[in-house]
C-alpha positions in Angstrom: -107.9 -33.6 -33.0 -104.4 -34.1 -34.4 -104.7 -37.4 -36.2 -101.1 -38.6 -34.9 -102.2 -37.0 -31.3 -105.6 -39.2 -31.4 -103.3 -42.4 -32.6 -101.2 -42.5 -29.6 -103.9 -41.4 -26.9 -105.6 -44.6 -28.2 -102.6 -46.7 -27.9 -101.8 -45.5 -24.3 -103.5 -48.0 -21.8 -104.3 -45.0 -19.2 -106.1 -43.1 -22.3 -107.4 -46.1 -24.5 -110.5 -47.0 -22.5 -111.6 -43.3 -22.6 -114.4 -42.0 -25.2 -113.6 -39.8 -28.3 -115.3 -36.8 -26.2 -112.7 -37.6 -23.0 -109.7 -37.7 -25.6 -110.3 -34.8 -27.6 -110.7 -32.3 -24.4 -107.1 -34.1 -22.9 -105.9 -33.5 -26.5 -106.9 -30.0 -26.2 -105.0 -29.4 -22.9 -101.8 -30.6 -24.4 -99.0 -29.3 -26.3 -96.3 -30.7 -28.4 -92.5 -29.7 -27.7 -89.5 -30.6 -30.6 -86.1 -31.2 -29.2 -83.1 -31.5 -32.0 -80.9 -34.4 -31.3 -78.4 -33.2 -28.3 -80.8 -30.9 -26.3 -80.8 -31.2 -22.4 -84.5 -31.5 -22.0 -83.8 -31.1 -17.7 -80.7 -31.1 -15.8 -80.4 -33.4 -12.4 -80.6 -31.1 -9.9 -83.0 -28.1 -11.4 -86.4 -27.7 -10.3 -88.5 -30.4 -12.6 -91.6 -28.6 -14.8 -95.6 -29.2 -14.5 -95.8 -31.3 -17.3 -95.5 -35.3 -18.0 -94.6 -35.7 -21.7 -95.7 -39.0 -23.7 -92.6 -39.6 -26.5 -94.2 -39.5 -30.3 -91.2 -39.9 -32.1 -87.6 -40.1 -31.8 -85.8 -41.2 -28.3 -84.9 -39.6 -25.0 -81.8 -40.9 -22.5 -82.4 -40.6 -19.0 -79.5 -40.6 -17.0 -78.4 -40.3 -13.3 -75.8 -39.6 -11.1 -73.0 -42.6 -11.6 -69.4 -43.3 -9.8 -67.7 -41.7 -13.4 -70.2 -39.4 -13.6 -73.7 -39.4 -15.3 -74.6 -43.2 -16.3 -77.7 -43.5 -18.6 -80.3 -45.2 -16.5 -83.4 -45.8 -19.2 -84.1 -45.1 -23.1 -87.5 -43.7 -24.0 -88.9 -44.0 -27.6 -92.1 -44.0 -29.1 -95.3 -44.4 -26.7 -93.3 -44.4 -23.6 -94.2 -41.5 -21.0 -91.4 -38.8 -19.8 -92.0 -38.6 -16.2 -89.7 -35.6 -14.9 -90.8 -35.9 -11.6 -92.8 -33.9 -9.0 -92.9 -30.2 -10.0 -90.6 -28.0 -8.3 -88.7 -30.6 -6.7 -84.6 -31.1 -8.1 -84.7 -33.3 -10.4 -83.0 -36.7 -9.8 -82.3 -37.3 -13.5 -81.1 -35.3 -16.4 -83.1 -35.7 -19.6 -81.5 -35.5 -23.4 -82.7 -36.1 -26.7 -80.5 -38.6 -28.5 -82.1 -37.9 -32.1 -84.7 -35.4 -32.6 -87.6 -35.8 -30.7 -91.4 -35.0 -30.4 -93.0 -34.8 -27.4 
């Protein structure tokens, strides 16, 4: 298991309590995404993916619908999970990396 990838699942308090064996075969079903700083991860509106994304590095701005326009509504970093929302269903926030980010 990736050494960074085994570092956060133990920090997580939904994967922490698990055994090596349990956190190796989640490990295995995951992959990593890179976003450069900029990149619209998800639009409000679009059809949210299958996937929940825990942040490893950099920082993500959530934002929704505002009276001028988009207003940012939360600031991921480091350990904090990207929830896009039920798959298939629009989206109620857009998603952009604000520096480059690993997910």
């Amino acid at each position: 298991m990736d050494s960074d990838l085994h570092a956060l699942l133990s920090r997580l308090p939904g994967c922490a309590h698990l055994d090596e064996s349990a956190r190796a075969a989640l490990a295995a079903g995951s992959r990593a995404e890179q976003w450069p700083a900029g990149a619209r991860i998800l639009t409000e509106g679009d059809p949210a993916p299958d996937w929940v994304g825990i942040v490893a590095s950099g920082s993500i701005r959530v934002s929704g619908p505002g009276p001028e326009g988009e207003a940012p509504a939360d600031f991921l970093g480091p350990g904090d999970v990207l929830d896009p929302g039920a798959p298939g269903v629009p989206a109620a926030s857009s998603i952009v990396a604000v520096e480059p980010t690993r997910a």
